[in-house]
N, C-alpha and C positions, 0 to 999 in steps of 0.2 A: 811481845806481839801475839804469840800464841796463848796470852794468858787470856784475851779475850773470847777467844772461839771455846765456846761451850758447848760439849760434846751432849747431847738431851739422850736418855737411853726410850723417849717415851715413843722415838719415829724409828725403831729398830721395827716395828711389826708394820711399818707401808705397804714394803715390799710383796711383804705374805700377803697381805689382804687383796696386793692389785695382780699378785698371780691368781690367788683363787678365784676373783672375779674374773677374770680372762679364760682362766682354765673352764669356769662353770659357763660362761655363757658359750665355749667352744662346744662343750661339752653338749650344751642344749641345740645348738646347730646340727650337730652331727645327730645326736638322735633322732631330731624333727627330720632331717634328711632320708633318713634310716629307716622310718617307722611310715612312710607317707606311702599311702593306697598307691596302688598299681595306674587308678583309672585318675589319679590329681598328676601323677608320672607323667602320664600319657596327655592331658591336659595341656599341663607345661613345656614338654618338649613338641606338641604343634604349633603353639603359638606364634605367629608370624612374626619375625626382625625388622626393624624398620631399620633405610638404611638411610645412612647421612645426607646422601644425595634427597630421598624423599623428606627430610626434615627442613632442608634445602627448602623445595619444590616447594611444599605447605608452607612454609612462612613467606616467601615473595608469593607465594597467591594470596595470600589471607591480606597483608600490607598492600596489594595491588586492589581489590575486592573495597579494603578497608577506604581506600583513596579515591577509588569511584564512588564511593556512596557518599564521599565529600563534597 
């Protein structure tokens, strides 16, 4: 039974290749994080949250809107 499972040494480097892709593009996150102007900072953290309830709101208006123009 075990004579058919053949061991391939050629998927021994997957491994490696799918940490360093994970590690480099954490890598690249964290920099861009890291290196980002003061005034794109300040940008981003004004930006307004929309909240579930207004997601709510907007879609039976837009579906309500959309059925009167019917």
């Amino acid at each position: 039974m075990f004579r058919r499972v053949l061991i391939e040494s050629n998927y021994d480097y997957v491994p490696y290749i799918c940490f360093a892709l994970i590690a480099g593009v954490f890598t690249i996150v964290v920099l861009r994080a890291l290196l980002m102007t003061k005034s794109k900072v300040q940008h981003l953290a004004s930006m307004p949250l929309q909240d579930d309830r207004d997601l709510l709101n907007d879609h039976t208006t837009t579906s309500e809107s959309d059925k009167a123009s019917q």
